[in-house]
C-alpha positions as CSV (number, residue, x, y, z in Angstrom):
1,X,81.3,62.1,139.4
2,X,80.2,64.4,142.2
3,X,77.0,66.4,142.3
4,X,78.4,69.6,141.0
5,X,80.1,68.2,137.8
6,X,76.9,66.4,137.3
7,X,75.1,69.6,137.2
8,X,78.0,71.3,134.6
9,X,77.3,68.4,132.3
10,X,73.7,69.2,132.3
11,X,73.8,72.4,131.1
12,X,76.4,71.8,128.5
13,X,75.3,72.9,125.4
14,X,76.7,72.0,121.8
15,X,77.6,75.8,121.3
16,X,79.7,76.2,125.0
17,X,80.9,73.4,127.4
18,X,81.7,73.9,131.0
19,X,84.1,72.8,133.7
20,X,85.0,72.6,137.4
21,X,86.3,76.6,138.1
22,X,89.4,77.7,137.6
23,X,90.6,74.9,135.1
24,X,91.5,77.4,132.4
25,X,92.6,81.0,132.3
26,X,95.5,82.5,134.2
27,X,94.9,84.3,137.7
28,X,94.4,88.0,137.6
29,X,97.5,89.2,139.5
30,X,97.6,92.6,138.5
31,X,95.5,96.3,139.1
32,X,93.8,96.8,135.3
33,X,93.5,100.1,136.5
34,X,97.0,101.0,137.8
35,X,97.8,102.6,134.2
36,X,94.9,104.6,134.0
37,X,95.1,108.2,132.3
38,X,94.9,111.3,134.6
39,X,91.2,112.2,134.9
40,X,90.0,108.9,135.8
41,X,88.3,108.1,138.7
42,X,86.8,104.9,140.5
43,X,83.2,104.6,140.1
44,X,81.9,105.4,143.4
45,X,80.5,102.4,144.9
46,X,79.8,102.5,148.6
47,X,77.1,100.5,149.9
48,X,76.2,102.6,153.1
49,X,71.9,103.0,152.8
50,X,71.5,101.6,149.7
51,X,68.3,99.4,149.0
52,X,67.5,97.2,146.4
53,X,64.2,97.8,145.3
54,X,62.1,94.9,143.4
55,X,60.7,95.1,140.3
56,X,58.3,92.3,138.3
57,X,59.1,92.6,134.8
58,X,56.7,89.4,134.0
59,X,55.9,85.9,136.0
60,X,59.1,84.8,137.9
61,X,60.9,88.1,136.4
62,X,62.9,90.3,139.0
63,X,64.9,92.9,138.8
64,X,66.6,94.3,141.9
65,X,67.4,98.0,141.6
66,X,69.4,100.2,144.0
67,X,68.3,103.4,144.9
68,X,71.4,104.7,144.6
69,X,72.9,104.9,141.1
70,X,75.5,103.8,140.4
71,X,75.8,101.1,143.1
72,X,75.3,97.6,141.7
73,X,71.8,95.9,140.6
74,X,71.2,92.5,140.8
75,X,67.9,90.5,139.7
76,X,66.5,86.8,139.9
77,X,63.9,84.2,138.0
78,X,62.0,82.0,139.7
79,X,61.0,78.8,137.9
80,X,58.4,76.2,139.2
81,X,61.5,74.0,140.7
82,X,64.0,76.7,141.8
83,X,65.7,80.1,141.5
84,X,68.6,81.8,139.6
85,X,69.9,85.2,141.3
86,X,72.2,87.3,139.0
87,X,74.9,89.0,140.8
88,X,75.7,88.8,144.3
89,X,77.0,92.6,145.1
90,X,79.4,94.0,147.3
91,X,79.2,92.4,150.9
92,X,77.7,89.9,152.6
93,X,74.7,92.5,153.9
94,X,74.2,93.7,150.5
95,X,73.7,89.6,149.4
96,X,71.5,89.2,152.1
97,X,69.4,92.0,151.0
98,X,69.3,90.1,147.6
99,X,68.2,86.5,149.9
100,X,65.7,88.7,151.6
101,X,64.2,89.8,148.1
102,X,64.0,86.3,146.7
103,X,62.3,85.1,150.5
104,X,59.7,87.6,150.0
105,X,58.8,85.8,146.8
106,X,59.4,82.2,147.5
107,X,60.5,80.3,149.6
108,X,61.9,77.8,146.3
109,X,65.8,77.1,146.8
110,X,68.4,79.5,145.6
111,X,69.9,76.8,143.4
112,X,71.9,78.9,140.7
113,X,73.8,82.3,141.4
114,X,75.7,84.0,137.7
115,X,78.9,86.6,138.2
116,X,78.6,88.6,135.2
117,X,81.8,89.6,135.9
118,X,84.9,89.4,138.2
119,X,84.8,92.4,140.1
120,X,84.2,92.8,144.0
121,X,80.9,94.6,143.6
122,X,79.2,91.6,141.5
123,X,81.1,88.5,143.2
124,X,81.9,89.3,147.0
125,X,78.6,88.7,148.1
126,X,78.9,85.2,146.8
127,X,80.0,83.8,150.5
128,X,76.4,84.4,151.9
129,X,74.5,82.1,149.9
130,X,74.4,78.6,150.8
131,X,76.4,76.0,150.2
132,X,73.8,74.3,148.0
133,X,73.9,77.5,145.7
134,X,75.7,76.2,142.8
135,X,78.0,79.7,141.4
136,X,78.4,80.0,138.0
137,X,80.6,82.2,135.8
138,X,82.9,82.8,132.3
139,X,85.9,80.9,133.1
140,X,88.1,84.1,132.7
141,X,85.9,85.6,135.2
142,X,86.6,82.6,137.6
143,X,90.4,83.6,136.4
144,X,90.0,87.1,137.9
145,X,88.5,86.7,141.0
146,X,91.1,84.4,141.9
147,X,93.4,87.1,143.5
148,X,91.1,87.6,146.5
149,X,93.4,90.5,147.6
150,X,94.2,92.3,144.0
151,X,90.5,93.0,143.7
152,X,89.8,94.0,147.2
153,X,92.0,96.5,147.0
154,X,90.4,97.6,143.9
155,X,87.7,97.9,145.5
156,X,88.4,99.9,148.6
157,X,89.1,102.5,146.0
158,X,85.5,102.1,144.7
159,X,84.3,102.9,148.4
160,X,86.8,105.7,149.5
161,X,88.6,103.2,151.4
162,X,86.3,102.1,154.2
163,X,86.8,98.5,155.5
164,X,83.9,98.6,156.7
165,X,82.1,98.3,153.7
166,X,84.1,94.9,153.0
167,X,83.2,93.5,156.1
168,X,82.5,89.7,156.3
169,X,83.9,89.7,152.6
170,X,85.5,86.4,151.9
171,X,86.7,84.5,148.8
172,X,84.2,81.9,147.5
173,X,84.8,81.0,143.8
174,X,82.7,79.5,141.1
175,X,81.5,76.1,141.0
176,X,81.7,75.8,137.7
177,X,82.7,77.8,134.8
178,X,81.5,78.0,131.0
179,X,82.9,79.3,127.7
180,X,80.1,81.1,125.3
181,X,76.5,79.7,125.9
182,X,74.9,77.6,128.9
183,X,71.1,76.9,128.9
184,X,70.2,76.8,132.8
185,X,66.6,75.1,133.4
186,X,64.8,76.3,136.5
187,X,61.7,73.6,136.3
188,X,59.3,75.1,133.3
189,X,61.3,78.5,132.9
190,X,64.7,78.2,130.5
191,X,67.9,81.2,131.5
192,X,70.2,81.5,128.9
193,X,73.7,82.3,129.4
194,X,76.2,84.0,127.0
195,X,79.7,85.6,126.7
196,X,79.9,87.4,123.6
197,X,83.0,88.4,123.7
198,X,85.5,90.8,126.5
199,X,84.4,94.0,127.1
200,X,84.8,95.9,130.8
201,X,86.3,92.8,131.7
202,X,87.4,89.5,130.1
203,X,84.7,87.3,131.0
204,X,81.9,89.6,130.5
205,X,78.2,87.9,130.8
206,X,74.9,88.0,129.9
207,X,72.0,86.3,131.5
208,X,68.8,86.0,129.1
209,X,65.4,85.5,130.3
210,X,63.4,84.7,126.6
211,X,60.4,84.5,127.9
212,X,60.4,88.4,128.8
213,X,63.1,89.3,126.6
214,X,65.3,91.0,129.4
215,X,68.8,90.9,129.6
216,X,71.0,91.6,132.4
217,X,74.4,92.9,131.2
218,X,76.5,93.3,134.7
219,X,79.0,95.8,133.3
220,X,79.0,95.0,129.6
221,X,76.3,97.4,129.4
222,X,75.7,100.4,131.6
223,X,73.0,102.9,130.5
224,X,73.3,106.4,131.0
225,X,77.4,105.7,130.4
226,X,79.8,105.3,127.9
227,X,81.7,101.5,128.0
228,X,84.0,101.5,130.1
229,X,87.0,99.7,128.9
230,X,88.9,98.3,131.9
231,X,90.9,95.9,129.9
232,X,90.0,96.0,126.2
233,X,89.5,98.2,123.4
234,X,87.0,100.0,121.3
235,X,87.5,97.5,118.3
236,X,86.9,94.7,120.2
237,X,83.9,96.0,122.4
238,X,82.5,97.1,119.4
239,X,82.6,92.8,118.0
240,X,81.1,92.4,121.6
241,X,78.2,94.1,121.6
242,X,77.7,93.5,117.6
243,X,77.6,90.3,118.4
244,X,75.3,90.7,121.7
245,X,73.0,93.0,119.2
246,X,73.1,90.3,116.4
247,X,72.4,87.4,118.5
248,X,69.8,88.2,121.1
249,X,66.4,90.0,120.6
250,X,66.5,92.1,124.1
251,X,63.7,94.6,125.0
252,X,65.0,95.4,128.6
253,X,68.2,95.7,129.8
254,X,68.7,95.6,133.6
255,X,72.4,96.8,133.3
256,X,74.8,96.2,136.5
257,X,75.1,99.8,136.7
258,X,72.3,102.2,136.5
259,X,68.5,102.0,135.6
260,X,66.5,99.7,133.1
261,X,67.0,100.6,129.7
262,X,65.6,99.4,125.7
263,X,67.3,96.9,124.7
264,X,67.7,97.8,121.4
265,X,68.2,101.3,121.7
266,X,70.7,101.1,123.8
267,X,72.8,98.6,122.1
268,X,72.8,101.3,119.2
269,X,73.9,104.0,121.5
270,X,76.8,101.3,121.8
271,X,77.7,100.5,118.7
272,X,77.4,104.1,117.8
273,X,79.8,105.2,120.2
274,X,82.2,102.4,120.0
275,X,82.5,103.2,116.4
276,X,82.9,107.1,116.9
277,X,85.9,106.4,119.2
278,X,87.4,103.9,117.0
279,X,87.3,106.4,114.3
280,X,88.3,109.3,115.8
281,X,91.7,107.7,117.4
282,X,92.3,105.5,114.4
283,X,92.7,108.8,112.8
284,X,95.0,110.1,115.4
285,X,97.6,107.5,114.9
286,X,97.3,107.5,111.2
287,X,98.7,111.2,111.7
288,X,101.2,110.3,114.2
289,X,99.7,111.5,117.2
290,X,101.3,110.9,120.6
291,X,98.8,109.6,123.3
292,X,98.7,112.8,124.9
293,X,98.2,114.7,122.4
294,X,95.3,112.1,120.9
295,X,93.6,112.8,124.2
296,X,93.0,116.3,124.2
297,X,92.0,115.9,120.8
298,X,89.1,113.4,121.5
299,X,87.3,114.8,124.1
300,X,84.0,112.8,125.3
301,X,81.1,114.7,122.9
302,X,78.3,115.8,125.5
303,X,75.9,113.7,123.1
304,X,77.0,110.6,124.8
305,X,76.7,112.0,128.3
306,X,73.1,111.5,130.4
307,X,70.2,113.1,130.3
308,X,69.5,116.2,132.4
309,X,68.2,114.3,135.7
310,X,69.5,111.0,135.0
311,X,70.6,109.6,138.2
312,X,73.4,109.1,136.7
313,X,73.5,113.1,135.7
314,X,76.1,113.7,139.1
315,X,78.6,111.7,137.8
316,X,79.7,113.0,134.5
317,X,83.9,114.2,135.4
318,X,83.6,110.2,136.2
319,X,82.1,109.6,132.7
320,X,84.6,111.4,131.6
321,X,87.4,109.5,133.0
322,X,85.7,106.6,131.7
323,X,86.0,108.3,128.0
324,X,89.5,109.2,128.7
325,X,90.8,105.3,129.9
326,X,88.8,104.1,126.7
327,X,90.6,106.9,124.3
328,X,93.9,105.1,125.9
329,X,93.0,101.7,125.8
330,X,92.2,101.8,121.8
331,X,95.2,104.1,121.4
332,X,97.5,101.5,122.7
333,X,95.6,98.6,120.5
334,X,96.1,100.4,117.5
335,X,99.8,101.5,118.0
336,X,100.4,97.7,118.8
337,X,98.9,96.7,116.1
338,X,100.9,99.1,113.9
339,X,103.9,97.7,115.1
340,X,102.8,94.1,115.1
């Protein structure tokens, strides 16, 4: 048994298991964005001056937050044996900033690093941590990042297409890879690990740090934005974050995208808007509807939009794109349901 599966049976729990990466789960071969409705738009991504910022939410408790919404947090915990960093952003200098963050705490080794998701901005910076850095992600996240190329395309479109910003970008994949639940011990300081469920992408994650009750949702959870559904539907982000809601009792969430937010408030916000759009659509196919048609019929309601000087605030046609993918993505559930 070599070190690494040694450490995946560790953390097993009864609730998940875990495995060497990669052995379940199909490769992501495809653009989930190639299909996207007119109006949509890349979130803009670039990492060109952005700093992370640290910020102690309690003993051991960072979170790492850019100055420039909405490129990508990040955060770590520090226990009295090692580390845990959550998200490794965009490049190689970006994950060095993170290393750099970590270094100004303590010098403790970097012995655990969770993708909360498969896309380039959370998992490209994996290739500048060590090699004793054990990676850690949802098996279908391990799945997606496995076409290196698919994704780095996707994200060039994310950063106007400048190479640059991908320089020194290479594939390095998980270590191992879990199902629902992992319990990660740090020496004194217990992380808890969850998928609840797909939402932005498949393999969605939530890392859980009880002791101060935050939560850091990668894309699962964005505040100051609706959900945006890359490859799933309102129905079944709303079971997501029901679940999320029902299961955890969260009073910050450091979302991948944008600033800190209450945890429970803004798992209402959610739900509330998940439902609303599941309503509103359902409707639409119930009275036959085309997708076009459905729409311009269910424009994003300004209620769900940011407040006024929201760093988020100068991106709302993007929000709106978001709004408009997730209108098509439930559309198309329903309608295949219908006919299923």
């Amino acid at each position: 048994m070599t070190r690494r599966t040694t450490i995946a049976a560790l953390l097993a729990l009864a609730v998940g298991s875990v495995a060497p990466a990669l052995a379940q789960g199909p490769a992501h071969t495809h653009n989930p964005l190639a299909d996207a409705p007119e109006g949509f738009f890349p979130p803009p991504l670039h990492p060109g001056g952005v700093t992370l910022h640290t910020h102690r939410l309690g003993e051991g408790v960072y979170a790492l937050l850019s100055d420039k919404p909405p490129t990508d947090n990040a955060g770590f915990i520090v226990g009295d044996e090692s580390v845990l960093v959550v998200d490794a952003h965009i490049n190689p200098q970006m994950a060095q900033q993170i290393i750099d963050s970590v270094r100004r705490v303590t010098d403790k080794p970097i012995a655990f690093l969770v993708n909360t998701n498969y896309h380039g901005d959370h998992t490209f910076g994996n290739i500048a941590f060590p090699t004793s850095t054990t990676i850690i992600a949802h098996e279908a996240t391990a799945a997606g990042m496995a076409n290196h190329e698919v994704e780095r395309q996707l994200m060039l479109q994310t950063v106007s297409g400048d190479t640059e910003a991908l320089l020194g970008v290479e594939l390095r994949l998980p270590d191992i890879t879990f199902e629902d639940h992992l319990t990660i011990n740090l020496g004194g300081r217990v992380v808890e690990v969850y998928h609840f469920g797909p939402g932005n992408t498949p393999g969605d994650t939530v890392v859980y740090e009880p002791a101060t009750r935050t939560a850091w949702t990668g894309n699962l959870v964005i505040s100051g934005s609706v959900p945006p559904m890359f490859e799933t539907d309102a129905a079944t982000y709303l079971k997501t974050i029901t679940a999320f809601a029902s299961e955890l009792d969260v009073k910050t969430i450091i979302p991948g995208h944008g600033v800190p937010a209450d945890g429970a408030e803004q798992l209402a916000i959610y739900q509330a808007y998940l439902g609303d759009l599941l309503t509103k659509v359902r409707e639409q196919v119930r009275e036959g509807h085309t997708l076009e048609q459905t729409l311009a019929r269910v424009p994003l309601d300004d209620r769900w939009l940011p407040e006024l000087g929201s760093p988020l605030s100068g991106i709302v046609p993007i929000l709106r794109g978001f709004h408009r993918l997730n209108v098509k993505r439930t559309y198309d559930a329903l309608v295949a349901k219908n006919n299923g």
